[in-house]
C-alpha positions in Angstrom: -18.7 -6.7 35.2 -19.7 -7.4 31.5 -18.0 -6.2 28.7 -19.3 -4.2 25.9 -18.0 -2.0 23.0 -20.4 0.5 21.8 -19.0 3.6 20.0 -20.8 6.6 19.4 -20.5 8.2 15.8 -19.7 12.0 15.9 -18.5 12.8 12.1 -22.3 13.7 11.5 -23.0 17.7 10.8 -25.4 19.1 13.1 -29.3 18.7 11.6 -32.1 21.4 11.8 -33.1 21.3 15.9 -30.1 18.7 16.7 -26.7 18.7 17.8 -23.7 15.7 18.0 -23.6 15.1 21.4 -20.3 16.6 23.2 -17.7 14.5 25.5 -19.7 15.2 28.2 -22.6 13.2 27.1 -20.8 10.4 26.0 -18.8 10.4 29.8 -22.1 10.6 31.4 -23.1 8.1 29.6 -20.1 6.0 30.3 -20.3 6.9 33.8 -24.0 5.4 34.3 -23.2 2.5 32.2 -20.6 1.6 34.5 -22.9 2.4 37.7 -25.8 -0.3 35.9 -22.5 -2.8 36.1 -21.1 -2.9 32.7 -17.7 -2.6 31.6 -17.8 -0.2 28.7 -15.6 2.8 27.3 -17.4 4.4 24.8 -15.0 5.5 21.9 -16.0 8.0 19.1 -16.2 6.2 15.6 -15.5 8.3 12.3 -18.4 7.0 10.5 -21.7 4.5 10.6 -23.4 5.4 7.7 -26.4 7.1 9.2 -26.0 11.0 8.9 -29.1 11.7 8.2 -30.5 10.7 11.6 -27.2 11.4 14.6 -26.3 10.2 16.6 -25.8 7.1 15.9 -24.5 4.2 18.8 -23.2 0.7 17.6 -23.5 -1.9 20.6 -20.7 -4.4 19.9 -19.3 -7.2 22.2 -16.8 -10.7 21.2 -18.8 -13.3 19.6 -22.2 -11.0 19.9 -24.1 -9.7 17.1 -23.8 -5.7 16.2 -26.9 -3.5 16.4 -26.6 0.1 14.9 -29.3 3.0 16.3 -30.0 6.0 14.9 -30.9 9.1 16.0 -30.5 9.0 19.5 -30.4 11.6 22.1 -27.9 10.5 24.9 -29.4 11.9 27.4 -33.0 11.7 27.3 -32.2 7.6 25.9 -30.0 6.6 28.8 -31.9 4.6 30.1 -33.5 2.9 27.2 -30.0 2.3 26.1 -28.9 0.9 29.6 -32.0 -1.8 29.9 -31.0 -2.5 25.6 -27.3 -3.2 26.8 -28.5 -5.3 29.6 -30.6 -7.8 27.3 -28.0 -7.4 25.0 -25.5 -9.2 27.0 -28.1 -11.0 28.5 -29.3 -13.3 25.8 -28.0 -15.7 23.4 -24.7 -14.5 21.1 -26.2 -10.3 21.6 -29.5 -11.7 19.6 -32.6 -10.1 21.1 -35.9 -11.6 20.4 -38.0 -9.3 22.3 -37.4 -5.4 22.4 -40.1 -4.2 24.5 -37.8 -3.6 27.5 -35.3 -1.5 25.3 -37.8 0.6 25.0 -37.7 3.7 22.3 -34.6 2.4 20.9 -37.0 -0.8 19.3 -37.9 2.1 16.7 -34.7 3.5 16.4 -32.7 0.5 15.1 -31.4 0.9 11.8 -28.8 -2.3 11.3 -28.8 -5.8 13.4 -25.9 -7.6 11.9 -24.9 -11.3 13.1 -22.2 -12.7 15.3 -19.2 -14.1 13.1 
């Protein structure tokens, strides 16, 4: 399996027509994360900086760079965020040169920061 970090951020307040997503959500996601072959435990983070647009995901992994997406919908993104998580781990220190295959998430990026 591959290892990955990515935390969801669930301090947000509820916007007009959106709500945080609820432990179920993030276990499903979890769940089909796991299923795609990855090694990930999704933890709830206090606070990524985007509460204008929740939820927010950070996909972290050692020695990869840190991307930060905003207002996603767990659900209906699954799958973008699977096929993300897969180039993600499959390219050179988590730095992805082409985003068509991560599909809507490409336009939903809001911080790609560096590996250390």
């Amino acid at each position: 399996m591959r290892s990955l970090y990515p935390q969801i951020c669930q301090s947000c307040f509820p916007v007009k027509d959106k709500t945080l997503p609820d432990d179920a959500a993030c276990m499903n996601l979890q769940t089909a994360l796991k299923t795609a072959g990855f090694e990930a435990r999704i933890v709830s983070t206090p606070f990524l900086g985007v509460c204008s647009a929740p939820t927010s995901l950070i996909l972290q992994s050692e020695k990869r760079a840190s991307y930060i997406f905003k207002d996603l919908d767990l659900k209906r993104d699954q799958a973008d965020i699977i096929a993300t998580c897969r180039l993600y781990l499959d390219s050179d220190n988590g730095w992805i040169e082409d985003t068509r295959e991560c599909g809507r998430l490409r336009h939903l990026l809001h911080a790609k920061i560096p590996a250390i």
